[in-house]
ZAPAFI-18074 format. One record per residue (C-alpha): residue number from 0; residue in one letter; x, z negated, y negated. Coordinates in nm, 2 decimals, padded with zeros to 4 digits. Example, Ala and Ser with C-alpha at 12.3 -4.5 7.8 and 13.67 -1.06 7.14 Angstrom:
2
   n res      X      Z      Y
   0   A  01.23 -00.78  00.45
   1   S  01.37 -00.71  00.11
END
This chain:
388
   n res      X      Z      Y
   0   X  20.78 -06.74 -09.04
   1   X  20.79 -06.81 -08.65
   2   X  21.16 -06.82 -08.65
   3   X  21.15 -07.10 -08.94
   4   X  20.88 -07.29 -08.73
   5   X  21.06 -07.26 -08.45
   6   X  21.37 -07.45 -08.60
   7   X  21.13 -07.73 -08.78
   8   X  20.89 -07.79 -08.48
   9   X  21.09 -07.67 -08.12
  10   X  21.37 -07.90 -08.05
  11   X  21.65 -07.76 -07.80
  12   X  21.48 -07.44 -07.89
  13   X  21.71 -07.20 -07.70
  14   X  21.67 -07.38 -07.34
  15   X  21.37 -07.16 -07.31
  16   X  21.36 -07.27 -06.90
  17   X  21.28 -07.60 -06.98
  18   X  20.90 -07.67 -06.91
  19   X  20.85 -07.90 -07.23
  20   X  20.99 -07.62 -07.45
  21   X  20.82 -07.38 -07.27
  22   X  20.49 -07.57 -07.35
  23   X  20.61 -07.60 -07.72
  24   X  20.64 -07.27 -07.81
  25   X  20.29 -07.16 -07.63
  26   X  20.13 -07.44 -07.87
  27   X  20.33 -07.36 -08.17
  28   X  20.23 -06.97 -08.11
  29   X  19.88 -07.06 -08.04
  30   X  19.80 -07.25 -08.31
  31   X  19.96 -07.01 -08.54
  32   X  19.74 -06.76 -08.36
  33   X  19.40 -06.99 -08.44
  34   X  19.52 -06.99 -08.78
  35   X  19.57 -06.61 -08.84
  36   X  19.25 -06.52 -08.65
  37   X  19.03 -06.75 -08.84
  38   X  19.19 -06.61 -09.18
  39   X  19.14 -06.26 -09.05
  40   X  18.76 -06.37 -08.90
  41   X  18.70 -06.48 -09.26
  42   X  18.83 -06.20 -09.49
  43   X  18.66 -05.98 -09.27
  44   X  18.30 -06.09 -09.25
  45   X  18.28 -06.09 -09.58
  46   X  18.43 -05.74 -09.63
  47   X  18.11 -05.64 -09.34
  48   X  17.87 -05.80 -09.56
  49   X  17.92 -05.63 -09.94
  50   X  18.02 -05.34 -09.75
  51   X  17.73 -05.28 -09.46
  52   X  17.98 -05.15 -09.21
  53   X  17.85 -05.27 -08.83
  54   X  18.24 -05.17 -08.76
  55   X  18.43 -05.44 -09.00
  56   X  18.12 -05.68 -08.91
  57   X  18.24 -05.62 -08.52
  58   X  18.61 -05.64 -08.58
  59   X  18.57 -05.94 -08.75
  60   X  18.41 -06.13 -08.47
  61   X  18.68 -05.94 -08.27
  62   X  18.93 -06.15 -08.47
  63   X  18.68 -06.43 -08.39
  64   X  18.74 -06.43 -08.00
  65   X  19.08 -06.41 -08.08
  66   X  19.08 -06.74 -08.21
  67   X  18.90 -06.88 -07.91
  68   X  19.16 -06.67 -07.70
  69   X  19.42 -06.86 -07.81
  70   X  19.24 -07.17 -07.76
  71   X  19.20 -07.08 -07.37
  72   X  19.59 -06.99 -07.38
  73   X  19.69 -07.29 -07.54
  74   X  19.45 -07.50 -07.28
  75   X  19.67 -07.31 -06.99
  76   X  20.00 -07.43 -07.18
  77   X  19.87 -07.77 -07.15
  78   X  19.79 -07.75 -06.81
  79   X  20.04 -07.57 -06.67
  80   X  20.29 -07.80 -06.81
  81   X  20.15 -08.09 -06.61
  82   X  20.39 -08.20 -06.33
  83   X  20.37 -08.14 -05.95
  84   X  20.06 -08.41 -05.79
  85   X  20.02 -08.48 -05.43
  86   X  19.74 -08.18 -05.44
  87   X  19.99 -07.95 -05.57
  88   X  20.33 -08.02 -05.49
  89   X  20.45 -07.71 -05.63
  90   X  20.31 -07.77 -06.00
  91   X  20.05 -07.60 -06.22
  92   X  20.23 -07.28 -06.35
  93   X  20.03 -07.09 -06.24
  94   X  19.76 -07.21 -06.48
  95   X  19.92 -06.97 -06.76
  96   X  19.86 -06.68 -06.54
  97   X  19.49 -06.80 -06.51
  98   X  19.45 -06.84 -06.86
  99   X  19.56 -06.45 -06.92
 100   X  19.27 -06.33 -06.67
 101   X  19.02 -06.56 -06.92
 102   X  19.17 -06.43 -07.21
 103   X  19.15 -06.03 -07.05
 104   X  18.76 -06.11 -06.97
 105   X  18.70 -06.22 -07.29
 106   X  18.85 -05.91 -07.44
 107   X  18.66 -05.67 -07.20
 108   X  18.34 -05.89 -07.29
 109   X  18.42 -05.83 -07.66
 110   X  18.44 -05.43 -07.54
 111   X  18.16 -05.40 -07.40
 112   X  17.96 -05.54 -07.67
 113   X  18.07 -05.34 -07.94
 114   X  18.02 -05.06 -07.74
 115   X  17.63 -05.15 -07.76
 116   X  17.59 -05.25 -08.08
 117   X  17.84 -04.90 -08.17
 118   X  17.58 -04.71 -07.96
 119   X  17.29 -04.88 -08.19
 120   X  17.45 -04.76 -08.53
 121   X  17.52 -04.41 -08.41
 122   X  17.15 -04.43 -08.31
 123   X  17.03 -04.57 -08.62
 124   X  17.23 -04.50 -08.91
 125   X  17.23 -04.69 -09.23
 126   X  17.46 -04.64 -09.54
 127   X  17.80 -04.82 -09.57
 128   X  17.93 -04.94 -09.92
 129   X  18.30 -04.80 -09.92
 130   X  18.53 -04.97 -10.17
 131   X  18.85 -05.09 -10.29
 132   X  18.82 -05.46 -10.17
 133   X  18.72 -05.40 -09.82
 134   X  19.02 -05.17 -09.75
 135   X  19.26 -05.39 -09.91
 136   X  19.15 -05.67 -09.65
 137   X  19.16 -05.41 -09.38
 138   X  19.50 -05.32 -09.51
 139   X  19.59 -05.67 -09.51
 140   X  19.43 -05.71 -09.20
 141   X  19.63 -05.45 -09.01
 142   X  19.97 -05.61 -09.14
 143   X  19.90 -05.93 -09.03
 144   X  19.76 -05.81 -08.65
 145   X  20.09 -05.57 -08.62
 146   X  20.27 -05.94 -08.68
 147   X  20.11 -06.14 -08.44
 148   X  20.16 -05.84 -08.22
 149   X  20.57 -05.83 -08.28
 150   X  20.59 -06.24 -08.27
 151   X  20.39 -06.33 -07.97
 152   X  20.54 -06.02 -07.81
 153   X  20.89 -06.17 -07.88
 154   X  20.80 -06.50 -07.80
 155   X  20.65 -06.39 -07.47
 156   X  20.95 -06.18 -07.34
 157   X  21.14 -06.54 -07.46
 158   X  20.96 -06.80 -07.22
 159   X  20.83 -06.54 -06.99
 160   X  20.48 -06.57 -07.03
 161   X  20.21 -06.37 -06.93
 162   X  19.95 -06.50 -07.13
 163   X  20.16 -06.44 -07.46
 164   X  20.23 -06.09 -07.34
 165   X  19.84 -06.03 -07.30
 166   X  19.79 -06.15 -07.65
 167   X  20.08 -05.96 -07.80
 168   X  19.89 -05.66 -07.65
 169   X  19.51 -05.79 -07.76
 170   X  19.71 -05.79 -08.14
 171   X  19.87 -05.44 -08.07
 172   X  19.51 -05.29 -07.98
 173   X  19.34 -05.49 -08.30
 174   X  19.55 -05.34 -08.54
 175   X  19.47 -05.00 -08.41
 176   X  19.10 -05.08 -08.38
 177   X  19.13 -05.17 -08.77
 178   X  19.34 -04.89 -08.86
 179   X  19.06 -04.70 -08.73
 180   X  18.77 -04.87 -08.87
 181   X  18.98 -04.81 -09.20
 182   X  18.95 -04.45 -09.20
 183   X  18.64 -04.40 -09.14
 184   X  18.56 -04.59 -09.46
 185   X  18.78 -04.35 -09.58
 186   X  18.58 -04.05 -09.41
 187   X  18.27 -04.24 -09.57
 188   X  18.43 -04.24 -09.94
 189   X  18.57 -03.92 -09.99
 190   X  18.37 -03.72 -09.74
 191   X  18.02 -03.83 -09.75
 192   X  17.99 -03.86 -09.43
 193   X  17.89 -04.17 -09.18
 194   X  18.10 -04.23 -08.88
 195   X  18.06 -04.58 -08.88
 196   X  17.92 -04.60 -08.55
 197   X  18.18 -04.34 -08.41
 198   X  18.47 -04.56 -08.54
 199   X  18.34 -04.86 -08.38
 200   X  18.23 -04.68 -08.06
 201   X  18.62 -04.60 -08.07
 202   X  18.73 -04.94 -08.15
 203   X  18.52 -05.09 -07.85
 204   X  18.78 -04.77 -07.59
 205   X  19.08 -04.95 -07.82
 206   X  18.97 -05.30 -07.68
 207   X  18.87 -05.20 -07.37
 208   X  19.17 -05.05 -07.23
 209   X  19.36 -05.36 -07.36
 210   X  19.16 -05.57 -07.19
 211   X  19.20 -05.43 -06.83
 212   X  19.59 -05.40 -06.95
 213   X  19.65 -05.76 -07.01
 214   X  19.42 -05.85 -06.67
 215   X  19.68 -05.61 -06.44
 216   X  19.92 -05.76 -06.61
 217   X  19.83 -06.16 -06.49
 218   X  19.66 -06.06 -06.14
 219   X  19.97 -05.92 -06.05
 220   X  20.18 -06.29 -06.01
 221   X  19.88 -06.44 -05.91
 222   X  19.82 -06.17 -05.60
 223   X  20.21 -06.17 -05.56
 224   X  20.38 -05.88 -05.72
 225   X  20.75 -05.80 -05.63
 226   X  21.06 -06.00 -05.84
 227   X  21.21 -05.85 -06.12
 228   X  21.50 -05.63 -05.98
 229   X  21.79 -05.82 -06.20
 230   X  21.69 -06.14 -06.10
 231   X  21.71 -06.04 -05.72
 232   X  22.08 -05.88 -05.80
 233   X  22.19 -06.26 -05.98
 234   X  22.03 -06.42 -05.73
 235   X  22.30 -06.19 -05.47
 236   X  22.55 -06.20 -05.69
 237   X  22.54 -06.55 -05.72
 238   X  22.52 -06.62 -05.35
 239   X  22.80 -06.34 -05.23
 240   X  23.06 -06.43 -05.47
 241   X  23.12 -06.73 -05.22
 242   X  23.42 -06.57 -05.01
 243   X  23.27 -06.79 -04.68
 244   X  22.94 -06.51 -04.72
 245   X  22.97 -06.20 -04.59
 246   X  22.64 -06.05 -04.69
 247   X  22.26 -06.14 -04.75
 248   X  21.92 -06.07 -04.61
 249   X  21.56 -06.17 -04.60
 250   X  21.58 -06.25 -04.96
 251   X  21.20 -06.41 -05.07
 252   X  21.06 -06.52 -05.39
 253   X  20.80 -06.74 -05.46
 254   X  20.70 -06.76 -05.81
 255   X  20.48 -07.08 -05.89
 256   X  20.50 -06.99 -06.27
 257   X  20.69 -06.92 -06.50
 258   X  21.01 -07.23 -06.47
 259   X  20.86 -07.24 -06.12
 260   X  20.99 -07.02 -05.88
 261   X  21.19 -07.06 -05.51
 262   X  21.37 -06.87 -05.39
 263   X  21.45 -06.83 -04.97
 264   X  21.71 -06.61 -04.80
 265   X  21.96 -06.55 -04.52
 266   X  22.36 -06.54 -04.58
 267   X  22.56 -06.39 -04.30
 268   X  22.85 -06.62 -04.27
 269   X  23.13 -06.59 -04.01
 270   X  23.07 -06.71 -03.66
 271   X  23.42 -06.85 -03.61
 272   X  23.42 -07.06 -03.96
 273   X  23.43 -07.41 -04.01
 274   X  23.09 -07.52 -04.00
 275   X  23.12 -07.78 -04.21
 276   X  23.28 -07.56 -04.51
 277   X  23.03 -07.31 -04.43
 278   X  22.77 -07.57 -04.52
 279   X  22.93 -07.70 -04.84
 280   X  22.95 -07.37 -04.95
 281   X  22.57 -07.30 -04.90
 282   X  22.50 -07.58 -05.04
 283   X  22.70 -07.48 -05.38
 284   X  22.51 -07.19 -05.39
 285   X  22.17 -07.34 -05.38
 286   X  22.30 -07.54 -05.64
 287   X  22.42 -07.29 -05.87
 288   X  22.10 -07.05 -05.87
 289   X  21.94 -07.39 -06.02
 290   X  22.14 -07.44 -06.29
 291   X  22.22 -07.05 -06.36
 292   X  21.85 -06.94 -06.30
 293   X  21.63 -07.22 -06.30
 294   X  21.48 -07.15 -05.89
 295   X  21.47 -07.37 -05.62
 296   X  21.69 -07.24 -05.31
 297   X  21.66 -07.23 -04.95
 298   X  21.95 -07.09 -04.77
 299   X  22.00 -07.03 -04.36
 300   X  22.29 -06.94 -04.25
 301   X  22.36 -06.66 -03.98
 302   X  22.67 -06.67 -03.80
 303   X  22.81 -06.32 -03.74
 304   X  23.11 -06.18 -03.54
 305   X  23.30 -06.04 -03.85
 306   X  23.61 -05.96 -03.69
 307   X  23.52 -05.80 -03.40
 308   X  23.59 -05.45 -03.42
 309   X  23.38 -05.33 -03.14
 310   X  23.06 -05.49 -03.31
 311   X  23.15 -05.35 -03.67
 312   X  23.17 -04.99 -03.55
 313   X  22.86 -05.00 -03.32
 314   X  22.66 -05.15 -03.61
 315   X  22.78 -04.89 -03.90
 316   X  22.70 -04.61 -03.60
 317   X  22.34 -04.76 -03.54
 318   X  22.31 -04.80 -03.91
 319   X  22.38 -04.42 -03.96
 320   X  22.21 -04.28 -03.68
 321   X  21.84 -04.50 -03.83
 322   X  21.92 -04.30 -04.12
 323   X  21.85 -04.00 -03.93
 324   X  21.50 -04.13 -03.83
 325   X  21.45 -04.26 -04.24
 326   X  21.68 -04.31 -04.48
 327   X  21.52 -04.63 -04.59
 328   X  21.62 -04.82 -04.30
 329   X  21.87 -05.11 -04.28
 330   X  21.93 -05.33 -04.03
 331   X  22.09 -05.70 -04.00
 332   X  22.18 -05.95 -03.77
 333   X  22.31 -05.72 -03.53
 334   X  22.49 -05.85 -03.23
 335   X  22.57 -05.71 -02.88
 336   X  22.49 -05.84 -02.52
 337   X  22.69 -05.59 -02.25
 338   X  22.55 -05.63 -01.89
 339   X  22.69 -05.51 -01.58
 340   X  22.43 -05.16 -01.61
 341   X  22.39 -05.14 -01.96
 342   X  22.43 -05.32 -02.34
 343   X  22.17 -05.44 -02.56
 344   X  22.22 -05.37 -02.93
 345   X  21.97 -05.68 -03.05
 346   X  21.87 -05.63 -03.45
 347   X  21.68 -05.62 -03.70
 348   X  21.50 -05.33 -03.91
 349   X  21.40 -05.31 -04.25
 350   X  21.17 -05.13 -04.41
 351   X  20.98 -05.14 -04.74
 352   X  20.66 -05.33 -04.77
 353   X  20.47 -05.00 -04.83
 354   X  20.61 -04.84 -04.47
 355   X  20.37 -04.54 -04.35
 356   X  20.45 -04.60 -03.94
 357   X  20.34 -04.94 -03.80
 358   X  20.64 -05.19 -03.67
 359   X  20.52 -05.09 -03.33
 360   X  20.54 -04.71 -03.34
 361   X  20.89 -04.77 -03.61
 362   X  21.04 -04.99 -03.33
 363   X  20.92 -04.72 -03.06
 364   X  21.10 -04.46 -03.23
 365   X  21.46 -04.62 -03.32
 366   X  21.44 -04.74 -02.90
 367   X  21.43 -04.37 -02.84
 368   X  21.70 -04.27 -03.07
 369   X  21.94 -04.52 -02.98
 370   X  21.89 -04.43 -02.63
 371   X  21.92 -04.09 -02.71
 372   X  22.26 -04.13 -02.78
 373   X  22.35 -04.38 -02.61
 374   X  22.21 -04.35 -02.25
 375   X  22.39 -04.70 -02.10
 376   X  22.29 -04.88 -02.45
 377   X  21.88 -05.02 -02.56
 378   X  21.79 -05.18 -02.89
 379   X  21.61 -05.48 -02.88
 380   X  21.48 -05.41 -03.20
 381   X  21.22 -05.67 -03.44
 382   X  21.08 -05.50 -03.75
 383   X  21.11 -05.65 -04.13
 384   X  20.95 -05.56 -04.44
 385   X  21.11 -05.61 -04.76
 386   X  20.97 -05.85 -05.04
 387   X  21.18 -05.69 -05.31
END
């Protein structure tokens, strides 16, 4: 059915980076959503009612919230398709991340609620009315939420949305929560036996772990999580394959939102190059990683001495002998200064974000080894931290 709407109602429907298809397929998927959830909400409630069961009444207003959920996801479409404004030049993408965290706290405020009125039943018992109509909507029920799960999971992964993702898991952890509620009417039927509040006290765990899964899973962009790893190697593949660049460094992304992301590193180019075909080249690489991947590019060139032999062998010997200290450190933009009593080996040091030693006692350390072994030689050494 989505793939069919799709085709009637997205047009261009494969140029999933472009922000107005982007913003169709979050309404088309929300309002499909609204739709389902409403259905479900319904057929539901009215299997609670004839049937007494505080569980099917609480996963039907469950299915309720999920309804207005996708009503705060299709809101964070809308707005998050607006373009840039003098207040914020770099657009409103982040807006669908936003609308995730709403859509988490409602699920964990759906959670916690069951939980009390689960805690109430198992308190105060009353009889539940198992029978064949009830489980065929809970049957139906589960179908449908495994769907919505599989389509907005899809979708999601698609257009790269967070907020899709976090409602592919809300439908993931519904269908659970129902398959649950299911059996205990089954436990109720053939056993004798009322569980009711059990199942619903285990429905209200089902909802809650989804719910602090799908709010990890939009604070991470907003607090600045670390780029996918294959976008970081086509963003270096892209760059390098430029014969004038010899190599890349202090490669940051900035993601804005999904369709929203820049992108700023260094290419080593070589110091003895034409300047202006160094540029041109640059320049066709910033202008291929926005066509190829969509990001805006900032590129600075650093000039190095590539065919100096000297340079190259004291660099790869520095570069081995940091290894000894950790073998997570690289270095770049190396270059040498010789003096009449001594050389300076000037560079830079990278270590991951997560680095134990601070940059002074790191840059303390690789000053005494390169001293070490090189008595008439000093690093002048700056310390980096990897954004990937």
């Amino acid at each position: 059915m989505i793939k069919l709407l799709t085709k009637l109602f997205i047009k261009d429907h494969e140029n999933v980076t472009n922000a107005a298809v982007r913003r169709a397929y979050g309404t088309m998927c929300s309002l499909y959503g609204i739709f389902l959830n409403l259905l479900l909400f319904a057929g539901k409630y009215f299997a609670g009612v004839i049937s007494g069961s505080v569980a099917i009444t609480a996963d039907a207003f469950n299915n309720l919230s999920d309804a207005g959920s996708s009503i705060i996801t299709l809101l964070g479409f809308a707005i998050a398709g607006k373009k840039p404004d003098p207040d914020h030049p770099f657009g409103h993408g982040r807006a669908e991340y936003l609308a995730g965290l709403v859509l988490s706290a409602v699920i964990i405020l759906m959670g916690f609620e069951l939980v009390k009125s689960s805690f109430e039943k198992i308190l105060h018992p009353e009889p539940i009315s198992s029978g064949l109509l009830p489980a065929i909507i809970l049957v139906c029920s589960i179908l449908v939420k495994f769907y919505m799960c599989l389509y907005n999971r899809s979708v999601g992964k698609k257009i790269s949305s967070a907020a899709m993702q976090a409602t592919a898991t809300d439908s993931l952890s519904d269908s659970v929560a129902t398959t649950v509620v299911l059996l205990s009417m089954g436990v109720s039927y053939f056993f004798h036996v009322n569980i009711d509040g059990y199942a619903g006290l285990l429905v209200a765990v089902f909802i809650l772990y989804a719910g602090f899964n799908a709010a990890k899973d939009t604070v991470s962009p907003l607090l600045g999580q670390a780029p996918d790893p294959e976008f970081v190697q086509q963003v270096a593949d892209i760059v390098t394959a430029h014969p004038e660049v010899v190599g890349i460094h202090d490669l940051v992304v900035h993601d804005y939102g999904p369709g929203r992301v820049m992108v700023s590193l260094h290419a080593e180019v070589r110091g003895d190059g034409n300047i202006f075909d160094l540029h041109d080249a640059i320049d066709t690489a910033e202008t291929e990683l926005k066509e190829q991947l969509g990001c805006i590019a900032t590129i600075h060139m650093d000039p190095i001495e590539a065919d100096n032999t000297e340079v190259s062998q004291m660099r790869a010997a520095v570069a081995e002998k940091l290894k000894e200290l950790d073998d997570v450190i690289s270095i770049h933009d190396f270059r040498m200064v010789p003096g009449p009593t001594h050389t300076n080996l000037i560079f830079d040091a990278v270590v991951p974000a997560d680095y134990k030693k601070s940059d002074e006692e790191l840059a303390a350390s690789i000053r005494q080894q390169i001293h070490q072994t090189w008595p008439d030689r000093y690093a002048v050494v700056s310390i980096d931290h990897s954004y990937i």
